[in-house]
ZAMARGU-4260 file (C-alpha; in steps of 0.2 Angstrom, whole numbers, plus 5000, padded with zeros to 4 digits):
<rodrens>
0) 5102/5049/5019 | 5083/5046/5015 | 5071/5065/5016 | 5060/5062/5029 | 5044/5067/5017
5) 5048/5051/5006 | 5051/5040/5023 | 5035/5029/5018 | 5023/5028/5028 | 5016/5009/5029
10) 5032/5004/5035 | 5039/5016/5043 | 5054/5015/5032 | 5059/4996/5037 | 5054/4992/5021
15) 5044/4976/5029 | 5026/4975/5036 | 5019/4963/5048 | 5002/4956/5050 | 4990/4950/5067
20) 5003/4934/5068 | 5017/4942/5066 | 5022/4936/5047 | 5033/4945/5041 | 5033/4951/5023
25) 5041/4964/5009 | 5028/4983/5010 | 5021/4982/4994 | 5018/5001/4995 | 5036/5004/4994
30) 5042/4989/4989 | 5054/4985/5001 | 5064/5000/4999 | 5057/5010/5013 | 5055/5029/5004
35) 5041/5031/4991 | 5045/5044/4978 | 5031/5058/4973 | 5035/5060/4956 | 5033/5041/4952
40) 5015/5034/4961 | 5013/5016/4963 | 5008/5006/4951 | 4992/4994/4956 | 4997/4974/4955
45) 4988/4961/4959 | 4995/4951/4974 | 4991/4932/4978 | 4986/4929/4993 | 4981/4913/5004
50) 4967/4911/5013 | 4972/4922/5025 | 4975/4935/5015 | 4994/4933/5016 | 5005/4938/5002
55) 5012/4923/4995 | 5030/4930/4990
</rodrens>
């Protein structure tokens, strides 16, 4: 069982993210796992996105 302080936050622990149409795609906060860890922060990445700023996977 996840601890409710590490459940992240962006996505609700789900572990996948939606935009305005619906699209779904993998939380890149988390990365797909739905819990974020406080002693290991995020590393930045750079994403490709299209035109309409959807993550190409």
């Amino acid at each position: 069982m996840v601890d409710r302080n590490h459940v992240c936050k962006a996505c609700e622990g789900t572990g996948m993210l939606a935009d305005d149409e619906e699209w779904q795609y993998t939380c890149t906060v988390c990365g797909g796992e739905g819990y974020v860890q406080q002693e290991h922060p995020a590393s930045s990445i750079v994403l490709n996105v299209d035109e309409n700023n959807r993550i190409l996977d």
